[in-house]
C-alpha positions, -999 to 999 in steps of 0.1 A, spaced: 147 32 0 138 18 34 111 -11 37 90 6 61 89 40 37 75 22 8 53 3 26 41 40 41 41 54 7 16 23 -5 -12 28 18 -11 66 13 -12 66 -20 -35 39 -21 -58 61 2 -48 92 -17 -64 74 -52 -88 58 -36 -103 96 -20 -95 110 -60 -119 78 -74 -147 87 -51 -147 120 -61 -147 110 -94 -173 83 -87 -197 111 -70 -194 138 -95 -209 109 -123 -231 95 -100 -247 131 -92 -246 141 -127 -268 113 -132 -289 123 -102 -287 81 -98 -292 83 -59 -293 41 -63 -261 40 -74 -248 67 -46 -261 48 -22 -250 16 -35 -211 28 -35 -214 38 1 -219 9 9 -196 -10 -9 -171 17 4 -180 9 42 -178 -28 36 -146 -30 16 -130 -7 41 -142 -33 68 -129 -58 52 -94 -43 46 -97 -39 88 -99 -76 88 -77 -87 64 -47 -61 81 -50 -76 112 -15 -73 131 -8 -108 129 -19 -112 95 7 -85 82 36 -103 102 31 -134 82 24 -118 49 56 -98 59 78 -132 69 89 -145 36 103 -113 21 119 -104 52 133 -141 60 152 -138 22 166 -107 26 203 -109 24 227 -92 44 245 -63 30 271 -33 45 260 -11 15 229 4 8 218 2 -28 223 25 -51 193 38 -66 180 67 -58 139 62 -35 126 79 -58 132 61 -82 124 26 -64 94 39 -51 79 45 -90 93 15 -104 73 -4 -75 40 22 -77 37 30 -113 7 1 -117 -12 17 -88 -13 49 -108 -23 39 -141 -48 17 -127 -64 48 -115 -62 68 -146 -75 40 -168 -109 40 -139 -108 69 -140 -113 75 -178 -140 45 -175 -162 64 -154 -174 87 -184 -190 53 -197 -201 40 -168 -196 57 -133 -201 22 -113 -165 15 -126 -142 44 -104 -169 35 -76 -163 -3 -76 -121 5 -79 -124 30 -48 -139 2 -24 -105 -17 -37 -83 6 -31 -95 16 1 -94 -20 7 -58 -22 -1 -51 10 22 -68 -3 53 -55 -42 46 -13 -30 46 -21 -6 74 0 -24 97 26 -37 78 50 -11 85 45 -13 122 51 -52 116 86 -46 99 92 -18 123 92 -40 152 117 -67 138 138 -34 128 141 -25 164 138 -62 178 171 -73 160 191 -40 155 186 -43 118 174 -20 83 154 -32 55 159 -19 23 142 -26 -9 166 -36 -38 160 -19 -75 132 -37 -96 103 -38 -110 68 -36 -102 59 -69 -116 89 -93 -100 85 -101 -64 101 -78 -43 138 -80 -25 155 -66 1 186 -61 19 195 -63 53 220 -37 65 229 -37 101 215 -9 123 214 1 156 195 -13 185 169 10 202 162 6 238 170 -24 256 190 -26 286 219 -7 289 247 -34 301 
């Protein structure tokens, strides 16, 4: 699986559980006709997706980006696994996570409301980290791809040649 499609995959399925959590988080909150606590998770909402605005800031995503990609090693082959099944065994967590909120918010519907203002968080903060990886793609002619693993190891990639775009023609 390329780099850059997981990285896409994260943020919209971050967003995707984050929009799932607030619908959640508004269906308990009007049940309980608590228009405190409504207010309340809009604005926690608006300031964590603010700060995930600051925290993805371009630069910011190329040095969170620069150790993985600096020890990738160099490969002709592309692995083997299937991106399907690279893409769960990296995701599975961020699932989960939501169904165990999820199931919370019976008790108490502050919990899916305070995980949607992280998740969102999370979308807006790795925003541009496939543009970042993007651009050293097509500065050096090169493809990143993510080696099998798990979700709870660091993750590694390969480096398979590719094929400069654009440039000067010589």
């Amino acid at each position: 699986m390329q780099f850059t499609d997981l990285l896409r995959a994260t943020v919209l399925i971050a967003a995707s559980l984050a929009t799932g959590l607030i619908v959640i988080s508004m269906l308990l909150i009007n049940q309980d006709a608590n228009t405190t606590l409504a207010a309340m998770a809009l604005g926690w909402w608006a300031i964590a997706i603010a700060i995930g605005v600051y925290l993805g800031r371009a630069e910011r995503a190329r040095s969170a980006l620069a150790d993985p990609l600096a020890k990738a090693k160099t490969t002709t082959s592309l692995p083997s696994e299937s991106p399907a099944s690279i893409a769960f065994a990296r995701l599975w967590p961020v699932g989960l996570f939501t169904i165990v909120v999820g199931a919370a918010g019976a008790f108490a519907p502050q919990v899916p409301a305070i995980a949607a203002g992280a998740t969102l968080m999370v979308a807006a903060a790795w925003r541009n980290r496939e543009a970042a990886v993007e651009a050293i793609e097509e500065r050096d002619g090169v493809c990143f791809y993510v080696e099998p693993g798990n979700a709870f190891e660091p993750i590694k990639l390969v480096r398979t040649p590719g094929l400069k775009r654009g440039g000067a023609a010589t």
